[in-house]
N, C-alpha and C positions, 0 to 999 in steps of 0.2 A: 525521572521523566516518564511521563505517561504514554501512551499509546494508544490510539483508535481500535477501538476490538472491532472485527471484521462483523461485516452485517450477516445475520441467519438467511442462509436463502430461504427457506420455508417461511420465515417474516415478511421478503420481500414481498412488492404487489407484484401480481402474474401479468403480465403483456397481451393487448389484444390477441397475436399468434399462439400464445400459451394456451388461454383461455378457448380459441376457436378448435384448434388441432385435435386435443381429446374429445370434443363433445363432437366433430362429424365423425372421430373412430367408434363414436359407442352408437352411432345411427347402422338402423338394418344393415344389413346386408344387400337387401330388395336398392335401398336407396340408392348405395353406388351401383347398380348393377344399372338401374332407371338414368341413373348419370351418365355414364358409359353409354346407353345408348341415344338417350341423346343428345349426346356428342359425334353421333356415328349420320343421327338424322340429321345434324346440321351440317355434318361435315359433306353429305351427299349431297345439300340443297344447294351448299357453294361450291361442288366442287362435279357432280354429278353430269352434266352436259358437256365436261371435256374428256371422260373417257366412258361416258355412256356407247354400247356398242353400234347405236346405230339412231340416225336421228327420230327425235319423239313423234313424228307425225309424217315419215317414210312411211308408203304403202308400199304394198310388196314386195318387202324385203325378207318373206318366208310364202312359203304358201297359206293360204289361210286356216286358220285353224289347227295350227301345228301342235303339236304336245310340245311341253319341255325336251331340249335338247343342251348341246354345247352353245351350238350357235344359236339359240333362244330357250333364255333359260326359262322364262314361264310360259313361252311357248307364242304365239301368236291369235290375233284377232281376226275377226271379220273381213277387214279390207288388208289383212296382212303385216300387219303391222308388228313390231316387236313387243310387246308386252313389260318384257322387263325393264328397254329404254326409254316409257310412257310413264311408267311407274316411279324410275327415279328421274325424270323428269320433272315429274309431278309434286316431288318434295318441296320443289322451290316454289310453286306454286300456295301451294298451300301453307307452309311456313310463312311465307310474304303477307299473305290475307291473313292467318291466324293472327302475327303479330303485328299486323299495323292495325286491326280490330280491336286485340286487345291493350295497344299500346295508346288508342284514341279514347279508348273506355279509362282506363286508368288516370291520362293526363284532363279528359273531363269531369269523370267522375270524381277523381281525388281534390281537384281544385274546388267543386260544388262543396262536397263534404267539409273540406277546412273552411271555407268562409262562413259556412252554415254555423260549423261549431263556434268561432269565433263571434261572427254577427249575434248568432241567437233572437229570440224576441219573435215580433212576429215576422218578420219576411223568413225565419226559418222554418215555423210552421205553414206558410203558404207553400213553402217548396217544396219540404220535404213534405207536406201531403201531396202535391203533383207526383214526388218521387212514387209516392205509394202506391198511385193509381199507376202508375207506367210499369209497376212490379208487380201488378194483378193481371196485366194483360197476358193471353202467352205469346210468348216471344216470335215465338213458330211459325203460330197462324196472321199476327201482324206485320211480320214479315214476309210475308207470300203477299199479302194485300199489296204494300209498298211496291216491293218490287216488281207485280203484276200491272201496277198504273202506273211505276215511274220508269220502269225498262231494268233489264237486267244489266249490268255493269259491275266489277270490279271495284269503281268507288262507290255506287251506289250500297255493293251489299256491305265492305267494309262500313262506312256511314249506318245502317241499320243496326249489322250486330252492334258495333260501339254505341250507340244510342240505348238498347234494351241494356245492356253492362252498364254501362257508367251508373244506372240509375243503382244498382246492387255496391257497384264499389263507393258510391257515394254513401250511403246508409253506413258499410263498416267501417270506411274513413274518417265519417264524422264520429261516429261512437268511440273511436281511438282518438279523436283529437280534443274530444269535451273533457278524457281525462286531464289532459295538459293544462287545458285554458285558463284554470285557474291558478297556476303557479306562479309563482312571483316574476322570475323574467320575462311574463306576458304583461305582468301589469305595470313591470318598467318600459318595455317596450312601448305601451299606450302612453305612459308616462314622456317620454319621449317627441310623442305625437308623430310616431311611425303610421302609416296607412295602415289599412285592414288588407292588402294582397302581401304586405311586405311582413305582417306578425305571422299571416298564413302558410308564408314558404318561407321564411327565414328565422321564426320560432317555433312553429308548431311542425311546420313538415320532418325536418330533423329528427323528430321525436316518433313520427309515426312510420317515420320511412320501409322499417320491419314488416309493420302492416301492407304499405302500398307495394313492396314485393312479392309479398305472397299474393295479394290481390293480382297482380301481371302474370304468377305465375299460374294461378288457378284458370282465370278470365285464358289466357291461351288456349289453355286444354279446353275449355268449353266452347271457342271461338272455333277449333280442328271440329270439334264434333258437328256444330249449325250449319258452320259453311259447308260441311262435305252434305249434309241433310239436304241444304237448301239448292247445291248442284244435283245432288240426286234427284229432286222433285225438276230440275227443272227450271230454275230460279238464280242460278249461282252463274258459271263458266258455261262458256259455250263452247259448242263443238268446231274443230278439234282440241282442246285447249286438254292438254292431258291431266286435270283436276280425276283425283281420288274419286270423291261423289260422282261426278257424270262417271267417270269408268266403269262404276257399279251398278249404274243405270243402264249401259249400254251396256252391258254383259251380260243381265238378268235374263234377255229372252234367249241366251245362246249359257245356261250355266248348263243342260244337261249334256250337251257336246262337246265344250270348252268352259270348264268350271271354274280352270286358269283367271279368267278374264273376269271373275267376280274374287274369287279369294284373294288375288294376290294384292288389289288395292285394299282390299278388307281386313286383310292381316299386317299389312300397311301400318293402313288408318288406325288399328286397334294398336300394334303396339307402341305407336305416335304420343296416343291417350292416358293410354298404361302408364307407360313412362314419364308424361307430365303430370301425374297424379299420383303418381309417389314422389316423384322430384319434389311437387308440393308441400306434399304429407312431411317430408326430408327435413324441407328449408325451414318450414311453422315450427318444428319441435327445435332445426339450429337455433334459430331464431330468439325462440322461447328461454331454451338455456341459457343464452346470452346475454338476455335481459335480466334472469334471476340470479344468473353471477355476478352483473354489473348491483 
């Protein structure tokens, strides 16, 4: 009587979790480190205003102009304010703007770019040359225009940045999605006589989903840097609204007294960036290996 000889595990196929577990242990060092912190910046944007030491927009709760202390650890502003409670205030500020900028840039952009791909013919080149011209303008200086005729606001400037992005994540959406287009489950899908939004998100997005992550995660970090630029000019959060950018706006004419009051949102803001820009760097190269093992 014969017997089933045991299977080789080295023959088996490896499992999603096999496959993912060694390739984030062979990423930097930098990566997890980027992870970890922000894990640290989000965990202060949800979590920050209930044991922040004193509320973000209390005046004279120090004397003005304090140095670092216990009881203010970066020390105090102009009207007396806490500094360091302004600050992680602030996280959630600008986390909120960064990702609902880049999370309208993505769900626009990503949507333009797969229909593009799919449609093809000419309405893709009438778009996507609009798109080209929207990616020539800078982003910067038409966004001061905007916001200088339409009013500064909160949805307004989210609406703008997501408007200048979309137009970027549409371009490498679609160039990810034209790989697919032509494979055979798209042209049973057609076959079918599925719509063009249903082959778009239900056979193609699947496939490029990789892409449209890394896209959210990049568009983020570049979304922390406009908006803090565009409250810095002026253009973004209003006073008191403890945003990053106007902080360093309003601290510039007092850095040689209290330097506090520009570094500490700027050291902030920078390792905000840092950290979404490796987390990026991180995710592209998981990502990548993931594809080349599958």
């Amino acid at each position: 009587m014969s017997t089933l000889a045991a299977p080789d595990p080295s023959q088996l196929p490896l499992t999603q979790r096999e496959h993912v577990v060694p390739a984030v242990r062979r990423l930097p060092v930098a990566f997890h480190i980027a992870t970890g912190l922000l894990a640290v910046h989000v965990l202060v944007a949800l979590t920050g205003p209930l044991w922040a030491p004193y509320p973000a927009n209390a005046v004279l709760v120090g004397k003005q102009f304090d140095g670092p202390s216990l009881h203010h650890l970066f020390g105090t502003d102009n009207f007396g304010r806490d500094i360091f409670s302004r600050v992680v205030d602030g996280e959630r500020v600008v986390l909120a703007l960064a990702f609902a900028s880049a999370g309208a840039a993505v769900l626009a952009g990503g949507t333009l770019g797969l229909l593009m791909a799919y449609v093809r013919g000419w309405v893709d080149e009438v778009v996507m040359r609009f798109v080209d011209v929207v990616m020539t303008v800078p982003p910067l200086i038409l966004s001061l225009l905007i916001l200088g005729a339409v009013g500064a606001s909160h949805v307004v400037l989210v609406a703008t940045v997501a408007f200048f992005f979309s137009a970027r994540v549409a371009v490498v959406v679609r160039a990810a999605a034209l790989d697919i287009v032509s494979e055979d489950f798209v042209t049973a899908a057609q076959l079918r006589g599925e719509s063009s939004f249903s082959i778009a998100f239900r056979e193609l997005l699947p496939n490029v989903v990789s892409t449209v992550l890394v896209e959210f995660s990049l568009r983020t970090g570049y979304a922390v840097l406009t908006i803090a630029s565009l409250s810095f000019l002026g253009f973004g959060s209003t006073p008191p609204t403890p945003d990053w950018g106007l902080m360093i706006s309003e601290g510039r004419s007092y850095i040689a007294s209290a330097p506090g009051l520009v570094l500490a949102p700027s050291l902030v803001l920078a390792s905000l960036v840092i950290a979404l820009s490796l987390f990026t760097e991180g995710i592209d190269d998981l990502l990548s290996a993931r594809e080349t093992d599958a």
